[in-house]
DOGUPA-162411 format. One record per atom (N, C-alpha, C): residue in three letters; x, y, z. Coordinates in pm, whole numbers, padded with zeros to 5 digits, always signed. Atoms other than C-alpha are relative to their C-alpha. Example, Ala and Ser with C-alpha at 12.3 -4.5 7.8 and 13.67 -1.06 7.14 Angstrom:
<atoms>
ALA+00089-00119+00000
ALA+01230-00450+00780
ALA+00090+00120+00000
SER-00082-00119-00006
SER+01367-00106+00714
SER-00077+00109+00073
</atoms>
This chain:
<atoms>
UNK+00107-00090+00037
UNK+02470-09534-08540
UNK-00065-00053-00127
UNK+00039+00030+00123
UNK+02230-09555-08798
UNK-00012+00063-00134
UNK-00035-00050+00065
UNK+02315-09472-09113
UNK-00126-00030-00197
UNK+00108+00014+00089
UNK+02017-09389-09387
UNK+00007+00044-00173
UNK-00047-00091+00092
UNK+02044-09330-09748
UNK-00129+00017-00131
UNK+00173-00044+00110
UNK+01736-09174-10007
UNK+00057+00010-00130
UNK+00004-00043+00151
UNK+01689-09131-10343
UNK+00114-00089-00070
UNK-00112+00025+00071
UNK+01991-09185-10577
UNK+00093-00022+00075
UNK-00084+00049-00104
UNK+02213-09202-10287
UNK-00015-00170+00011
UNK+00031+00183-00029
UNK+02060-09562-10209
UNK-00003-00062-00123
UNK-00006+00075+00071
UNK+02013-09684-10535
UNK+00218-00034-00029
UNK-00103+00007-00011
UNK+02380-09614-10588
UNK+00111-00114+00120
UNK-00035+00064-00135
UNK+02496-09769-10216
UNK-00086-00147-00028
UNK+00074+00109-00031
UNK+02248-10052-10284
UNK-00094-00048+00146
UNK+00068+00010-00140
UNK+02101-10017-09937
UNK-00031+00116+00027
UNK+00098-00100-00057
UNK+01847-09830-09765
UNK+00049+00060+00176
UNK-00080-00038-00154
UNK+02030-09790-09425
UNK+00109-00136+00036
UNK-00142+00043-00093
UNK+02312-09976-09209
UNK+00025+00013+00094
UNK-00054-00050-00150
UNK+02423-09948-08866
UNK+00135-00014-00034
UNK-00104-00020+00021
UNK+02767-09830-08885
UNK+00067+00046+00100
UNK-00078-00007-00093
UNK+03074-09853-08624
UNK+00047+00080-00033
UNK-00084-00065+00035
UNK+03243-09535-08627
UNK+00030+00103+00082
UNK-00063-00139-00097
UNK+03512-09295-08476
UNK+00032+00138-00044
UNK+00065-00099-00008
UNK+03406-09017-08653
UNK-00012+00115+00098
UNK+00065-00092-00081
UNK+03369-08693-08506
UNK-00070+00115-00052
UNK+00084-00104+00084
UNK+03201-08510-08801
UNK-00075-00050-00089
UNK+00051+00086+00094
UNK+02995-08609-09052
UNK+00060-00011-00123
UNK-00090-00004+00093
UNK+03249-08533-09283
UNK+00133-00105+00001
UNK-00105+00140-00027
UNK+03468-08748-09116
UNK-00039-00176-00025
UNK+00014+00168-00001
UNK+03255-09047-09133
UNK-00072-00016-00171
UNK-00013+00051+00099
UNK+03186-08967-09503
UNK+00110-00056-00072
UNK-00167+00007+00093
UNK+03550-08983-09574
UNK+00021-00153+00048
UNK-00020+00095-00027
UNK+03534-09303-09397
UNK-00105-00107-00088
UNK+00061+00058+00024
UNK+03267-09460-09575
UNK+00020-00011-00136
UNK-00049+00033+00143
UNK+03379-09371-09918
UNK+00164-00055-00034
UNK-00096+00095+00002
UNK+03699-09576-09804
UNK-00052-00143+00016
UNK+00037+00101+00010
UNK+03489-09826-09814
UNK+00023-00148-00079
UNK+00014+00028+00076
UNK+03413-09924-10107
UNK-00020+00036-00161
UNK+00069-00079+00156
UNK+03347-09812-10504
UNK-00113+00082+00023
UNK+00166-00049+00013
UNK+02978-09769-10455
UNK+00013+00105+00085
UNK+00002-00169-00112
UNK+03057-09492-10154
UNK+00046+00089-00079
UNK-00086-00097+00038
UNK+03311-09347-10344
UNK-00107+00066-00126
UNK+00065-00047+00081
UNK+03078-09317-10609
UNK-00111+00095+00024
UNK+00126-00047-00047
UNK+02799-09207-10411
UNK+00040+00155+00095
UNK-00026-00138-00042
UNK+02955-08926-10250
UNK+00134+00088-00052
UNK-00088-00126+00086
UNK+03177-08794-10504
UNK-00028+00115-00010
UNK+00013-00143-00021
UNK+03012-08467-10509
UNK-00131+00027+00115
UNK+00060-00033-00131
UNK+02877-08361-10169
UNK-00043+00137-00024
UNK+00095-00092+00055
UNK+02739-08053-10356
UNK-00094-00037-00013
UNK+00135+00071+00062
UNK+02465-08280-10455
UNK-00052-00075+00105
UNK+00005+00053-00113
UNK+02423-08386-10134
UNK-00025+00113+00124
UNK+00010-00056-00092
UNK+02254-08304-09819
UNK-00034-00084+00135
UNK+00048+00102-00161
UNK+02254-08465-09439
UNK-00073+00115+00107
UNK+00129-00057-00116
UNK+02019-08472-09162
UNK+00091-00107+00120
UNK-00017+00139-00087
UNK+02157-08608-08843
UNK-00102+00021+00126
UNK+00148-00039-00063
UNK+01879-08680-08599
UNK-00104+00056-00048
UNK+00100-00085+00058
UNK+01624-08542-08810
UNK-00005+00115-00013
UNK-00003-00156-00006
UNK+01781-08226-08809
UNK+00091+00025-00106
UNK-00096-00025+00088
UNK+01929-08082-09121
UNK+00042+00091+00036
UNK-00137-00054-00037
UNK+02301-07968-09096
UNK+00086+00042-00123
UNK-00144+00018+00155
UNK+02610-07956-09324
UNK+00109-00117+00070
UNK-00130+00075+00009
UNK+02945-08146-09338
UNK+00078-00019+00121
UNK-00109-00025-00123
UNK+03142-07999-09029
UNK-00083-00021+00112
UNK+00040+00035-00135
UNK+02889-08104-08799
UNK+00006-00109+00064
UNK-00094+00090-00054
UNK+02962-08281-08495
UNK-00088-00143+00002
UNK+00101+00102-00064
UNK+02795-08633-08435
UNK+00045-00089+00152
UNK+00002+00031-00050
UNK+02857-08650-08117
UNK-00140-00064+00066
UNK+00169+00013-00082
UNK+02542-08836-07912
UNK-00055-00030-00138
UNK+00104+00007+00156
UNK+02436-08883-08307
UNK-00069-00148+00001
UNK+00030+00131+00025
UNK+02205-09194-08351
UNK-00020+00018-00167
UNK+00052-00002+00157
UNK+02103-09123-08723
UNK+00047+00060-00066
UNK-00068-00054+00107
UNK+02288-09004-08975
UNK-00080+00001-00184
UNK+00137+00033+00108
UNK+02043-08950-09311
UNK+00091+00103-00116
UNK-00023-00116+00061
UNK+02198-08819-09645
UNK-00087-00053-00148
UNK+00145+00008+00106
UNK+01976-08737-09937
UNK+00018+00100-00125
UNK+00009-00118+00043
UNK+01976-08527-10234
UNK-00109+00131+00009
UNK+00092-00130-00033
UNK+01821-08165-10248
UNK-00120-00005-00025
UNK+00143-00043-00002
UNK+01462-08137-10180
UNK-00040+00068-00113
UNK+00047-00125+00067
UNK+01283-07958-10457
UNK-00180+00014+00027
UNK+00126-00063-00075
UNK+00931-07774-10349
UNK-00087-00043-00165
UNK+00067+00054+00117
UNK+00602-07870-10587
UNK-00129-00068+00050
</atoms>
């Protein structure tokens, strides 16, 4: 799947997306996998308060499933303006 990352998320990660192999079945699961990555994950999703995903262009939360998921997108909070 493809895996997208905005704002401070990406500068942090150093990349703007990835295609990423994973057996995952939540998106929580494949953060926990991604901040076994490396530093920069761990760093980047240390607080998932500050954090929000979209999978498929559809914003969700944590416990959702990605089954059938092609896109996985996490970003911090929107602010209106």
């Amino acid at each position: 799947m493809d895996v997208l990352y905005f704002a401070w998320v990406r500068e942090r990660i150093g990349l703007p997306r990835e295609k990423v192999e994973s057996d995952a079945s939540t998106v929580a699961e494949l953060v926990a996998e991604l901040r076994g990555r490396e530093e920069r994950y761990e760093v980047a999703f240390s607080d998932l308060s500050a954090l929000r995903v979209a999978v498929d262009q559809e914003l969700t939360d944590f416990d959702a499933s990605l089954q059938g998921a092609r896109e996985v997108a996490f970003f911090p909070p929107m602010t209106g303006g």
